[in-house]
N, C-alpha and C positions, 0 to 999 in steps of 0.2 A: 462699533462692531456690527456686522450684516447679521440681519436675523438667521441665515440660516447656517453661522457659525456654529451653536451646536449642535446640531443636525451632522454637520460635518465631523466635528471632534466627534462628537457619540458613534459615529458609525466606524472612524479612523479606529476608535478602541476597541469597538467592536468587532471590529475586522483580527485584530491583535489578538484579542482573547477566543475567536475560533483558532486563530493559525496555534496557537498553544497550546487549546485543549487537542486540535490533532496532530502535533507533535510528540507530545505525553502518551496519547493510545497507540502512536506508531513506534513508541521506547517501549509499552506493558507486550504490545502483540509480539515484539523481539525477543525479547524477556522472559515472556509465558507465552509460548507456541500453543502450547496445550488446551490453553484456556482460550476457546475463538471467540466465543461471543462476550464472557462475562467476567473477568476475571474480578471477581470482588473481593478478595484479598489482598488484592493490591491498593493501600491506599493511595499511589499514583493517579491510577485508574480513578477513583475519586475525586484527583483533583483536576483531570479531564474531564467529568462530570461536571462538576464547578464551573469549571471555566467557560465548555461549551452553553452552560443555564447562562452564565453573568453577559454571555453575547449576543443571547438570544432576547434578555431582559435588555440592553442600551441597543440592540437594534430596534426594538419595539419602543424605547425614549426619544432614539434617531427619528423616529416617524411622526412623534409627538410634535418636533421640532421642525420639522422639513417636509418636502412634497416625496412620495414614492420616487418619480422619475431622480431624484437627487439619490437617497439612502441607497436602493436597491444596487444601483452601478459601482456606489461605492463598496456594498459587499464583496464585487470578485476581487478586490484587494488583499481579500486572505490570503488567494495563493502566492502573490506577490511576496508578501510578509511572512510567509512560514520558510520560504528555501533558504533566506540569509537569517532568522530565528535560530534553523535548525543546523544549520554551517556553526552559529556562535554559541548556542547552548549545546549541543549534544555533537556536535564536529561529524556534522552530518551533510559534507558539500556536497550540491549537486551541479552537472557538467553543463555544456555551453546549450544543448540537446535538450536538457530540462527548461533552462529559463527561457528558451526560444517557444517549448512549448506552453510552459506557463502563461505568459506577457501574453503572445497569443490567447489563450484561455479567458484570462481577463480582458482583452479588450474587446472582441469579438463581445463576450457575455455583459462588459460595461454598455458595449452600444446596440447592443441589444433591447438590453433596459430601459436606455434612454429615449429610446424612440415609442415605446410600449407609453400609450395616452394612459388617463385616469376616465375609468367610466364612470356612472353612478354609482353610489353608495347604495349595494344591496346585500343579502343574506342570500342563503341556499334554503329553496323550499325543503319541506319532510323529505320528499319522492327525490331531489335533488341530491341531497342529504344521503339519502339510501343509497344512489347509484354514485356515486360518487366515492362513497365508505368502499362496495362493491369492485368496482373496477381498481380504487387503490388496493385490496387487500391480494386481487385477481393478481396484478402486476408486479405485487411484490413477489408473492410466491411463487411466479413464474420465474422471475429473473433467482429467484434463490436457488428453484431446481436445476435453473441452467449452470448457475452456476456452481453448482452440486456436481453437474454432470462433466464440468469442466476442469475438475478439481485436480489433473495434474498439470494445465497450465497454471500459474499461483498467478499471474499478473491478471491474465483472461476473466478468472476469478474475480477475483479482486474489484477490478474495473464494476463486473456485474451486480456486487454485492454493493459495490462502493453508489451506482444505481440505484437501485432497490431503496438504498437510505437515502439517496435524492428524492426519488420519489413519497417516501411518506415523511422526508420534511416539508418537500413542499406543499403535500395535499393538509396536513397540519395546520401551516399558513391561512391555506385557505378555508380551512376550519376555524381561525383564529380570527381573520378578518369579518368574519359570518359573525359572529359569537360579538366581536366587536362593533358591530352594526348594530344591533340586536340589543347591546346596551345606550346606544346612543337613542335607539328610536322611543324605547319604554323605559327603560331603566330596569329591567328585568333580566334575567336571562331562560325566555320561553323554553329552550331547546337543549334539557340539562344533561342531553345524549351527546351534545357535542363536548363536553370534557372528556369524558369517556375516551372517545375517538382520540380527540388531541391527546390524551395522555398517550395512550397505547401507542398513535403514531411516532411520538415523541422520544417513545422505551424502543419502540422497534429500528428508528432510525437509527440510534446511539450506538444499538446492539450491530444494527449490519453497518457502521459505519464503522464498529473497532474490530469485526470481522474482516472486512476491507484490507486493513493495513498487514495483516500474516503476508509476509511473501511477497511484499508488492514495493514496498520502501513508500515515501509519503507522495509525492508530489503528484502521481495517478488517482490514486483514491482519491486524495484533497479535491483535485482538482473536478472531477468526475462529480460528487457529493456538490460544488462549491455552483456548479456548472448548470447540472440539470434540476437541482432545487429549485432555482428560482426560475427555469424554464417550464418546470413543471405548475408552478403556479401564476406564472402567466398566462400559458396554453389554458388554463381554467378559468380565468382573469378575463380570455378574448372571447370564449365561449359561452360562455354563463352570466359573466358580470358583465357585459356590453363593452367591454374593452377595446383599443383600437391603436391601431399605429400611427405615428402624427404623421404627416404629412402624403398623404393618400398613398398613392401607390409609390412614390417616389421612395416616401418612407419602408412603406412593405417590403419593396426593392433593397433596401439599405440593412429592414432587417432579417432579408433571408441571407444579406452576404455577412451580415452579421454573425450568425448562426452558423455559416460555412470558415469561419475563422476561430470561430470558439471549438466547433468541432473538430479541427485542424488542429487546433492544439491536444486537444483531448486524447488524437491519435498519434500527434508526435510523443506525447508523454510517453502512452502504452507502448507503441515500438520502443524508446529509446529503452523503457523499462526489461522489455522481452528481450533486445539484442544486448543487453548487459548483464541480464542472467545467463544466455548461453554462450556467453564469452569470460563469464567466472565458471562455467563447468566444464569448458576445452580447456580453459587450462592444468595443465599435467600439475599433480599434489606429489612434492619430493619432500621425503621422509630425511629428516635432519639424520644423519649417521653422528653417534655418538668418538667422541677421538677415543683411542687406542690407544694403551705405551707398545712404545717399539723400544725394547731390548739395547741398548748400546753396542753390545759384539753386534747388533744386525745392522747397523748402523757403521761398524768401521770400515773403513778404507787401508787397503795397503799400497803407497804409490799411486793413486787415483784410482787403481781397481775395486770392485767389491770383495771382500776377505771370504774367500774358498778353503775347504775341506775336502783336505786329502783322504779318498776314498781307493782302499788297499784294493787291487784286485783279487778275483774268486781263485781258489787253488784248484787246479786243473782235476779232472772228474776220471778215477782209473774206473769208475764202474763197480769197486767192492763195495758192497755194504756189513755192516755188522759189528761187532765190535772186536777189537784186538787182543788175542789171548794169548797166555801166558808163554808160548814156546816162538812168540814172533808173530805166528798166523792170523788169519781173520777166522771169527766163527758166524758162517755163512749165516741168513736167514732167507724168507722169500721177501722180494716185493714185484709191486706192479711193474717196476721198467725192467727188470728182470724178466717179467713173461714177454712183454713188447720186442725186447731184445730178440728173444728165440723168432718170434714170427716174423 
């Protein structure tokens, strides 16, 4: 067996147990509209909790076992694995339009990964630290208000929020990999403000990732969340930790069309999302008409005819009115045609 067998396995389950936990938040968000961020009553919702922590714990086992450029690629497999997931547990198909954007999604974003080198083994300074916390917190709020502001597209939305919790998984990450260095070098952990951070980003991501799914169906948000996490801490990864694309510019080359294929997907998802909601609201709602009894006389035939009712006619109008008294005559009264008559 190749060393880096579990590497592989742990990252394959790990992929499995995201695409689960965001299948489960995208059944609670249907379920309880109501409830956008938190629905904690839901013990479902719970077990999207679970599930997305148990993913998060064997991709950090994955890493134990294997090089970054391997695990990380293998992440975009969640989206691959939730659209037939959610077709067999919750019979939730998606059309030919989705897996086109999916596949896309992941490959772009696998070869992306793989081309992203490994720098040195470093931490984030205090000041680093700060600005970093800073411009994550900046970015989230911003994409929330937009998407606050956007609130009666529900896909547009979506997408945004479904962002927002990319963003503070993957500055998390990068939180984690710091924190992680940090034990290797002293065996301490100097920097007891970075739990803090990871936790809250951690709570934050969860929250605007099950915000996400109101209104959107899965495979946008997923994908969106699945996409730009790991973009986002790479872009941190090139900047900060010395990180680099293999093979010079060839590489660089390779992964900005990289990027332009995962993004491609990202926008096929959202269209197919948008033209499938306003193609459930053209369509006309007919109102089931309950049956009727219909009578049997309405229903007979006479000779192939429909059975008619002889209606007597009116008895011709001499113009008296009043009623008939005892010697034969009428005893007159007034009315209206009686004056008309005169005029």
């Amino acid at each position: 067996m190749s060393a880096l067998t579990p590497a592989v396995l742990l990252s394959l389950v790990s992929a499995v147990a995201y695409a689960g936990g965001a299948i489960l938040q995208e059944r609670v968000a249907v379920s309880t509209p109501e409830h956008t961020y938190a629905p904690l009553r839901r013990p479902v919702w719970w077990c999207a909790v679970v599930l997305n922590g148990l993913g998060a714990l064997l991709h950090v086992a994955a890493l134990a076992y294997g090089p970054l450029s391997l695990v990380q690629p293998l992440g975009a497999l969640t989206i691959v694995f939730a659209l037939p997931m959610a077709a067999l547990f919750v019979h939730r198909r998606a059309g030919a339009t989705a897996w086109r954007g999916a596949i896309m999604a992941a490959v772009g974003l696998a070869g992306l990964l793989s081309l992203t080198g490994s720098g040195s083994e470093q931490s984030l300074e205090g000041a680093e630290r700060l600005m970093v916390a800073l411009v994550t917190a900046g970015t989230v709020l911003a994409l929330m208000t937009l998407a606050h502001a956007v609130h009666r597209h529900p896909v547009v939305r979506s997408v945004l929020l479904a962002g927002a919790a990319g963003v503070a998984f993957g500055i998390a990450s990068v939180f984690t990999k710091s924190v992680a260095v940090e034990w290797t070098e002293d065996g301490t952990f100097a920097q007891f403000s970075s739990f803090f951070v990871i936790a809250a980003l951690a709570a934050s991501g969860m929250l605007l990732s099950q915000a996400s799914y109101r209104g959107a169906g899965l495979a946008a948000p997923l994908a969106t969340v699945t996409v730009v996490n790991p973009v986002v801490a790479a872009a941190v990864g090139l900047t900060l930790f010395g990180e680099t694309f293999r093979y010079g510019t060839t590489g660089t080359a390779l992964a900005l069309a990289c990027g332009v294929v995962a993004a491609g997907g990202l926008i096929l998802l959202t269209t197919e999302r948008i033209s499938g909601s306003r193609k459930a609201a053209a369509e006309p709602v007919v109102a089931a008409m309950p049956a009727q009894h219909v009578p049997d006389s309405a229903r007979a035939i006479t000779d192939g005819e429909p059975l008619t009712r002889r209606v007597e006619a009116p008895a011709p109008d001499d113009g008296r009115r009043g009623r008939k008294g005892g010697g034969g005559g009428y005893d007159e009264w007034y009315s209206p045609r009686d004056e008309r008559i005169k005029s």
